[in-house]
C-alpha positions in Angstrom: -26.7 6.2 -19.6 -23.6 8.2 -20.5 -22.5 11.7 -19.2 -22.1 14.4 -21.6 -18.4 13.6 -21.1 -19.2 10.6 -22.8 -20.5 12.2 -26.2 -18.2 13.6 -28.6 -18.0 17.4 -29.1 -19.0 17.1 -33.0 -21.9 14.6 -32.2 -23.8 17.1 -30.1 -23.8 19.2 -32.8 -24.7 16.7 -36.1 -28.7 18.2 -35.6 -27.4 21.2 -36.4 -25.7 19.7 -39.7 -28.7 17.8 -40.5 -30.9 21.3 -40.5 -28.2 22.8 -42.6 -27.7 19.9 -45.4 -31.8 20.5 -45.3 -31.8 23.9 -45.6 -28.9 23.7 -48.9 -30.5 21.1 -50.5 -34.2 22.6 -50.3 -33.0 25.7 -51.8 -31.0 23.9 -54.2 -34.0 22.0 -55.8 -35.9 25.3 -55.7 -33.1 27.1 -58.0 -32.5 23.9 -59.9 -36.6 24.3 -60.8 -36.6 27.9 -61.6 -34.0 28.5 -63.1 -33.9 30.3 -66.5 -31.8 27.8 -68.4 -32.4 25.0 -69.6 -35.7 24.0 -70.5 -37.9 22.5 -67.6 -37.3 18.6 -68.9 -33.3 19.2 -68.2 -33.8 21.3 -65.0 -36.4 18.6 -63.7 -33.8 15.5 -64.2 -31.2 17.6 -62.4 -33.8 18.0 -59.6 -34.7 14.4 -60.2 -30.5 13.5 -59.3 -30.8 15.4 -55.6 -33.6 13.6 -54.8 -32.2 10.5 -53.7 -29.1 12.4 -52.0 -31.9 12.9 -49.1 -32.2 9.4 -48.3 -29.0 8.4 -49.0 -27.8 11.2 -46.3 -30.0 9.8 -43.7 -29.2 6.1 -43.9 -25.7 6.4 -45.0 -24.3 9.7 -44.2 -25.8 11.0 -41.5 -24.5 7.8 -39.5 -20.9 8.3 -41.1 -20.7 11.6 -40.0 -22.0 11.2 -36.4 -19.5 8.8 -35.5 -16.6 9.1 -33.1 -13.9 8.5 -35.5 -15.5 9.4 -38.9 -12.8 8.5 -41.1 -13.6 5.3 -41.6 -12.2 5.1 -45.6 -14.0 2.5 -47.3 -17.2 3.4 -46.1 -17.0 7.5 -46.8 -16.0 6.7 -50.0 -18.6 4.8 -50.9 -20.7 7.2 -49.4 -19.2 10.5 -51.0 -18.8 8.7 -54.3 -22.4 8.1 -54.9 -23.2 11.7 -53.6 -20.8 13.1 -55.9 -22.1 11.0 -59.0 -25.3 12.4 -58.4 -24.0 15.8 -57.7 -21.7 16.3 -60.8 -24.4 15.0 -63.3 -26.9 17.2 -61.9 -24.4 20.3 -61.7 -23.3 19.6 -65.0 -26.9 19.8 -66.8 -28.2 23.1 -64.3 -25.3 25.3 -63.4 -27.6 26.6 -59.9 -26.7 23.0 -58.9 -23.5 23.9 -57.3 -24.9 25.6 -54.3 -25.3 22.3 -52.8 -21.7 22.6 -52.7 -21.8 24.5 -49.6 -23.5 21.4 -48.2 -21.2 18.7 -49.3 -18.0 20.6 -49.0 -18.1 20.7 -45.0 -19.2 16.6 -45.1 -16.0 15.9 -47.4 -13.9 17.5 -44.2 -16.0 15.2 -41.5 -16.0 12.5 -43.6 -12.3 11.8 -45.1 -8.9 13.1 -44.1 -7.2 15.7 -44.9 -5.5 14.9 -48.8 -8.7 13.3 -49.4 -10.6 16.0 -48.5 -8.5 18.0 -50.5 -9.3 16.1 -53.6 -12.8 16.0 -53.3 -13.8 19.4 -52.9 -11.6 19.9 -55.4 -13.5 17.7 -57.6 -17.0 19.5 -56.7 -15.9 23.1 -57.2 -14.2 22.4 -60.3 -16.0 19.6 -62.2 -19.1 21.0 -62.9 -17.9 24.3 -64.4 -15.6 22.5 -66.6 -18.9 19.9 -67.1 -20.9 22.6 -67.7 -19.1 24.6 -70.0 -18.5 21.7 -72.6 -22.0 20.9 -72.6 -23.5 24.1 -73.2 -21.0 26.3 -74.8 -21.8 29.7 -72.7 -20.4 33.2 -74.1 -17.2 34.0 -72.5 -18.1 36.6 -69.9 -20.8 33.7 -68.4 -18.0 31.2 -68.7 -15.2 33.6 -66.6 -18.1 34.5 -64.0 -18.9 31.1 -63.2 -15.0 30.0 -63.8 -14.1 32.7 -60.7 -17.3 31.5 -58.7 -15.7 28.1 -58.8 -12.1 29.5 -57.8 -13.6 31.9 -54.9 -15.4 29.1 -53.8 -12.6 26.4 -53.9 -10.6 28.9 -51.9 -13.5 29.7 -49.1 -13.9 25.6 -49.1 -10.3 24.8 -48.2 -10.3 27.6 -45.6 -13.7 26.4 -44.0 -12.8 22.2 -44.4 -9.5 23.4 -42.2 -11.6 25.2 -39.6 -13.1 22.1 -39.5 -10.8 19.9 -39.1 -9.4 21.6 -36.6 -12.3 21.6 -34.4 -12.4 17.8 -34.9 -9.0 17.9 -33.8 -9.3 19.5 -31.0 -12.3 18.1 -30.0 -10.3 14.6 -30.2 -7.7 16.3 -27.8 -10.1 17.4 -25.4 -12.1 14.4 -25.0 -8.4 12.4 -24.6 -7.9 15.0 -21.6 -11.2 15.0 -20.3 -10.5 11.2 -20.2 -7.3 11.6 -18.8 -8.4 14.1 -16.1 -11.5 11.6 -15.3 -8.7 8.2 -14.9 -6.4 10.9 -12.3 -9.6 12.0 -10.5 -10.3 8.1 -10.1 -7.2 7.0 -9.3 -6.6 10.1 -6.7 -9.8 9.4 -5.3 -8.6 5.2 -5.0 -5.6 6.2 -3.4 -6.9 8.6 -1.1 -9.6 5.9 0.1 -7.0 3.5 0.2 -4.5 6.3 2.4 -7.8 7.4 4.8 -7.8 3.3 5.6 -4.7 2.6 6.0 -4.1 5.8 8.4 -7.5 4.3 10.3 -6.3 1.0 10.5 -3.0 2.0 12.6 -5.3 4.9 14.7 -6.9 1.8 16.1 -4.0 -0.2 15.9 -2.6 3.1 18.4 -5.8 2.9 20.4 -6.0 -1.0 20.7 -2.4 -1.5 21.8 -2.6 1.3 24.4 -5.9 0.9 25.8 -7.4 -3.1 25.7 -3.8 -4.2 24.5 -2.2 -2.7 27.6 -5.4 -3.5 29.9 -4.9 -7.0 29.1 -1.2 -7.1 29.5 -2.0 -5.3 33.2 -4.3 -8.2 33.8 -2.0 -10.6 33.4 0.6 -9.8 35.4 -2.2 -9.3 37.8 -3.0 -12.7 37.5 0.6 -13.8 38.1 1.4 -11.9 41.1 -2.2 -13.1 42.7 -1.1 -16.2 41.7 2.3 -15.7 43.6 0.1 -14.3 46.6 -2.5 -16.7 47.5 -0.4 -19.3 50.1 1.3 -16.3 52.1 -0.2 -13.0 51.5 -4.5 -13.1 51.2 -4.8 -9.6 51.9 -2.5 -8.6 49.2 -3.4 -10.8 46.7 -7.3 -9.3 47.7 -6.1 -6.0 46.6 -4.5 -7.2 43.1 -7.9 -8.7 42.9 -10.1 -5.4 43.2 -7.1 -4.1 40.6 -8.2 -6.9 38.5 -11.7 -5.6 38.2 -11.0 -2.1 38.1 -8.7 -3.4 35.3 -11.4 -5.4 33.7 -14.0 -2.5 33.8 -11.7 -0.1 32.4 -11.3 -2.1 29.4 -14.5 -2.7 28.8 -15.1 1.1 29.1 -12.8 2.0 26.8 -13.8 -0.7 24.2 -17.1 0.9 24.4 -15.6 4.3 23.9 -13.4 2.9 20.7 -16.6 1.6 18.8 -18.5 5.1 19.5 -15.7 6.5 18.6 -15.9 9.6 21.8 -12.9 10.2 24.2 -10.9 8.1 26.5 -13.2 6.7 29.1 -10.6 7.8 32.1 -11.6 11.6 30.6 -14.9 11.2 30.5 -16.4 13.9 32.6 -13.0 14.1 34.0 -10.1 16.5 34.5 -6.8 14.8 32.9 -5.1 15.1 36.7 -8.3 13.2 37.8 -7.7 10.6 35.1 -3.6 10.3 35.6 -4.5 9.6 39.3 -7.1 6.7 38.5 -4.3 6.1 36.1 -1.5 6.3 38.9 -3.4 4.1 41.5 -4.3 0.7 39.3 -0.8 0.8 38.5 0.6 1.6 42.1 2.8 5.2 40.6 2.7 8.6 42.2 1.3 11.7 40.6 3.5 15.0 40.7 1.1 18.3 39.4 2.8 21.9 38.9 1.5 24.3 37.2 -2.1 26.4 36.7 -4.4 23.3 36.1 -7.0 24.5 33.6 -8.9 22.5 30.7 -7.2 21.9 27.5 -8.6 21.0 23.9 -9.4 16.8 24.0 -6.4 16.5 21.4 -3.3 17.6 24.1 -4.9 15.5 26.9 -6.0 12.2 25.1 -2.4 12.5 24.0 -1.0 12.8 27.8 -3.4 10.4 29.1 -2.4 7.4 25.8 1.6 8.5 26.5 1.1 7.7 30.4 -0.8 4.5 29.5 2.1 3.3 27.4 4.8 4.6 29.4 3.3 2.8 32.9 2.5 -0.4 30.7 6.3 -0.8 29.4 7.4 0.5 33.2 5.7 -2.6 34.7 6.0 -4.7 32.1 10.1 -4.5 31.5 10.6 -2.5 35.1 9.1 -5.1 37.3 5.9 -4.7 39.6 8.8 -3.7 42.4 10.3 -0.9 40.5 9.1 2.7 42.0 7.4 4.5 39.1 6.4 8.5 39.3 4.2 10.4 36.7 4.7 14.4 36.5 2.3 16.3 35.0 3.8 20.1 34.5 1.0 23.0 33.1 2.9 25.8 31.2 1.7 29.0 29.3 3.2 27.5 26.4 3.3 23.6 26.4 2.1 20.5 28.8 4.4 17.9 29.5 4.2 15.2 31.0 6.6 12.2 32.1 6.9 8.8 33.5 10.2 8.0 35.4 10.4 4.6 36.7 14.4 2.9 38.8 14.0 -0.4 36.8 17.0 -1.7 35.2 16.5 0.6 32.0 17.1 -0.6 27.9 18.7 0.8 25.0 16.3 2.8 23.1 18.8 2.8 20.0 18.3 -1.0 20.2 14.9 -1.5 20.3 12.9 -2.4 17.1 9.2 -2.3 15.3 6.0 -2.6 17.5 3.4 0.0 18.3 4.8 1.5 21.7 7.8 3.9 21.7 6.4 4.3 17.5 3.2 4.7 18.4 3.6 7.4 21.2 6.0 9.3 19.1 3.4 9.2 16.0 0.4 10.5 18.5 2.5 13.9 20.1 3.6 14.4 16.5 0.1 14.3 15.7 -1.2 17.5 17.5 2.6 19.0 17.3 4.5 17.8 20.2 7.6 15.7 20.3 8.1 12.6 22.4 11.7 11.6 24.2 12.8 8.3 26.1 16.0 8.4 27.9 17.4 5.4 29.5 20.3 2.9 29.7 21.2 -0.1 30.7 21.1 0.3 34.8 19.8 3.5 35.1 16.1 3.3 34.6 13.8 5.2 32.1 12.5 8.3 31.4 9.2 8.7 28.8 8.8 12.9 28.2 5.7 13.9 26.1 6.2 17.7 25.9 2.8 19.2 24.4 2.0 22.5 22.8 -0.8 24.4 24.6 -3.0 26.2 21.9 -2.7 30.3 22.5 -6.5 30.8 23.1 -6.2 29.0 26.6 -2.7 29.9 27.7 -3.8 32.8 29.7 -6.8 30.9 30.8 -7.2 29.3 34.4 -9.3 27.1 36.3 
């Protein structure tokens, strides 16, 4: 079923047409029957002509008028010529015929267009005087009342049939708008769905690549170097080993904590120092902390903790498992930064293109109003900075 946006403005309102065409004609038939002049064989065929206009409204009319684009030609004239026939004969033979104009005037407005319109109530305001006057000769000063009856109400006709059309008209334009607005609010909320996936997509995109991606890429190289170790150094290659299934365990923690969709699992029930040096020690760095440690909102330190993650990942991955690699953590009143230095042969940041890492971790600091550096070169290492704002309602705070 439709909303009431779907219903034209004029169509919610034909009942009240329908109770006014009953009202005019009922009160035309009772004038047309009591009226004075002419005898009652005359004023009964006159009231004999309205009858059928009752039916003929119902089947015909009513439907004309109730539709959404009522000025379908053919069919109103058909319709408003047989009303009219019946009309004009009647109001020629009883003069107090013609207050059913003030029924049919409004329908010739609903029904036909302007010029049209135009003609026709021209047609029932006129006609019936002139009809009337030839057939029954009245004395002059009946003949100039009923002449300037016709004139005021030719006048009152045109004013009212442009009142209406102007409603239809701006009925039309509203419903076009209405319309309109309904497509934007449609298409705004299509694009907005289609924005809140995309933007979800890449968050776990983000997550994937610096959490399982970067787990698995750990493992690996684990593999590798136990690989390497086996024939010539066991106790060694034991250690990469237990790394392995700290490794392993870590991933599967933090796939569990992507699908429930809660915070890093190194943070859970953790400080962010805690979980830099579980961080530090799978991936054999050292931890540097200055500052007034206190607890920060989960935004700032998933941020740190997913920078470090990325920063130790590429440090070991393009770095080398022999390159020394140092994390500093610095708490200020204003701003948390943290940074990954590593002595491997460095890269040119200018040079490097697409992926998730250096992208990604400048996308999450932007994300809670940081900014995120790398600075390195070709034989002088890296340096990853993540420089955090701390939010003023725990700057003053401690520990």
């Amino acid at each position: 079923m439709g909303s009431a946006r779907d219903v034209h403005a004029w169509d919610r309102t034909i009942r009240l047409w329908d109770a006014y065409f009953a009202v005019a004609w009922a009160a035309t038939a009772v004038l047309v029957l009591t009226a004075a002049h002419p005898g009652w064989p005359v004023r009964v065929a006159a009231a004999g002509l309205l009858v059928p206009l009752v039916p003929w409204y119902g089947v015909v009319g009513r439907p004309l008028l109730g539709d959404e684009d009522p000025t379908d030609g053919r069919r109103a004239l058909w319709y408003l010529g047989v009303t009219l026939a019946l009309f004009l004969v009647a109001a020629v033979l009883v003069g107090e015929t013609r207050l059913m104009t003030f029924a049919l005037v409004p329908q010739c407005f609903m029904a036909l267009r302007r010029r049209g319109a135009l003609v026709a109530v021209t047609v029932i305001n006129l006609v019936p005087v002139v009809g009337w006057a030839l057939l029954w000769r009245p004395d002059v000063t009946n003949l100039l009342g009923n002449a300037l009856f016709a004139v005021v109400a030719l006048v009152s006709s045109v004013v009212l049939g442009s009142w209406i059309l102007r409603i239809i008209e701006q009925s039309g334009e509203r419903a076009e708008l209405i319309a309109e607005l309904d497509a934007s609010r449609f298409e705004n909320s299509r694009l907005s769905a289609a924005h809140g996936a995309l933007a979800e997509r890449e968050r776990m995109a983000r997550e994937i690549h610096d959490t399982l991606a970067q787990g698995f890429t750990s493992l690996l190289m684990l593999v590798q170097a136990v690989e390497a170790e086996l024939d010539h150094d066991l106790p060694r290659a034991r250690r990469h080993l237990r790394l392995m299934d700290e490794t392993a365990r870590q991933n599967l923690a933090e796939a569990r904590a992507l699908v429930a969709g809660g915070a890093p699992a190194d943070l859970d029930g953790a400080t962010l120092p805690d979980a830099l040096r579980r961080l530090a020690a799978r991936h054999e760095a050292t931890l540097d902390v200055t500052g007034p440690v206190r607890a920060l909102p989960a935004g700032p330190e998933v941020v740190a903790l997913r920078a470090c993650q990325e920063a130790l990942a590429n440090a070991r991955k393009h770095a080398g498992s022999s390159a020394a690699v140092g994390i500093s953590l610095a708490y200020a009143d204003e701003a948390l930064t943290v940074s990954v230095r590593d002595d491997g042969p460095g890269f040119d940041p200018a040079a490097v293109r697409g992926g998730y890492g250096l992208a990604g971790l400048r996308a999450r600091a932007a994300e809670v109003g940081g900014a995120a550096s790398v600075r390195s070169a070709p034989g002088d290492g890296t340096l990853v900075t993540v420089r955090l704002p701390v939010p003023t309602s725990v700057r003053s705070e401690t520990p």
